[in-house]
N, C-alpha and C positions, 0 to 999 in steps of 0.2 A: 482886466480887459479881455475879451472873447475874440478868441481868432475866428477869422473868415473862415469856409468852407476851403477847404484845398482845392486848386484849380486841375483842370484835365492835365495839364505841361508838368505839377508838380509830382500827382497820380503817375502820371507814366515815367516819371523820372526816376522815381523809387520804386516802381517796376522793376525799369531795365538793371538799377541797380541791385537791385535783390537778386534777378537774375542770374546778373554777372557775378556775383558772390557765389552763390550756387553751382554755376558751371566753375570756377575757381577752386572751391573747393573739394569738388567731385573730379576733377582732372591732377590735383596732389595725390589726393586717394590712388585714385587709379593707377597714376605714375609710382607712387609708396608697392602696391602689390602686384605689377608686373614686374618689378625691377627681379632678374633672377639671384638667388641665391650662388652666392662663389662657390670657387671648387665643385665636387661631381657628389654623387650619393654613394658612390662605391671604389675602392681604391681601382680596380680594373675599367672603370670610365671614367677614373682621373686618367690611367694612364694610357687612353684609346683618345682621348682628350687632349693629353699635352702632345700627344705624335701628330693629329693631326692637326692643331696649332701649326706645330715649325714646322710641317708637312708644308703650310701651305702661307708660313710666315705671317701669320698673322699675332700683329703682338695684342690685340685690345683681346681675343679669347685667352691669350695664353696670363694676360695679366692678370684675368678674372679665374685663375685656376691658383694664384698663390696667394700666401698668408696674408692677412690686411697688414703688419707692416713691412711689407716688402716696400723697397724705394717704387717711384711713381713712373720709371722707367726703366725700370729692370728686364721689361719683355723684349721694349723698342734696342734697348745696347744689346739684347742677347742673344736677337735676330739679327744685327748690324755684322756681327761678329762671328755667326754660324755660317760656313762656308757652305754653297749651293751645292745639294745632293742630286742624284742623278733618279731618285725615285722617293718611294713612300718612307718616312722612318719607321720602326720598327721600336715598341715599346714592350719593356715586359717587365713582370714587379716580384722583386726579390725580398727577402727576408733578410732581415740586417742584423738581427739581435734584437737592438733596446727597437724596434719598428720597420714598416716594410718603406723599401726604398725602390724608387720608379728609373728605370732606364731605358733610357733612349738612344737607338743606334742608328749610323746608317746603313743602305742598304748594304749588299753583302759587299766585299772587296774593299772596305772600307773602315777603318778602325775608330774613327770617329763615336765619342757619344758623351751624352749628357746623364748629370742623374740626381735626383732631388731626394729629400727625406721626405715622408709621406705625415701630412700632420693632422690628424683628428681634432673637429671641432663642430661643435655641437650635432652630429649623426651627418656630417657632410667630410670632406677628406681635400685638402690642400695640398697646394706645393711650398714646401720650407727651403728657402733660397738658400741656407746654407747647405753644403753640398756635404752628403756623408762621409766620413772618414775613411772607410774605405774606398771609396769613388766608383768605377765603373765596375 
């Protein structure tokens, strides 16, 4: 048996939905390669990176600078817990031996500081939530 001709209502039905296919899957795409890559390109804008993170508490940059399995709130408890400075922190990255390790201070008069292991992965540079043996 021979189908009828397609009607205008069916025509533009499979239109819109072609369309909307189209724009669906050109907005994943798009969403897939803006999303930025973690951590920084270079250990010295990882560690200009995590300062002004807790600089300025902010936990969703500072969570996008450590190793993928870091827990999924290890930024938000680490800024709950970091007592409010009186200016900019001050970072600087030291040589540890087995890798170089990032420290974060605060300003002067104040003994206060954090310090991460610095972890390489694929030409970008992470923060490894275990804290180096040595510490600050």
């Amino acid at each position: 048996m021979a189908r009828g001709p397609r009607t205008p209502t069916g025509r533009a039905l499979a239109t819109l939905g072609l369309i909307a296919l189209t724009a669906w899957v050109a907005f994943i795409v798009i969403e897939i390669a803006t999303v930025p890559e973690p951590g920084a390109p270079t250990v010295d804008a990882l560690a200009t990176q995590a300062a002004s993170s807790l600089t300025q508490r902010d936990a969703e940059a500072l969570q996008a600078l450590l190793v993928d399995d870091s827990p999924a709130d290890y930024a938000e408890e680490l800024l709950a817990g970091l007592p409010a400075t009186g200016g900019d922190l001050e970072a600087v990255v030291r040589d540890s031996g087995p890798g170089d390790v990032i420290v974060v201070r605060a300003p002067a008069g104040s003994d206060s500081c954090l310090a991460w292991q610095v972890v390489p992965e694929d030409d970008r540079y992470l923060l490894g939530v275990i804290p180096p043996v040595n510490g600050c």
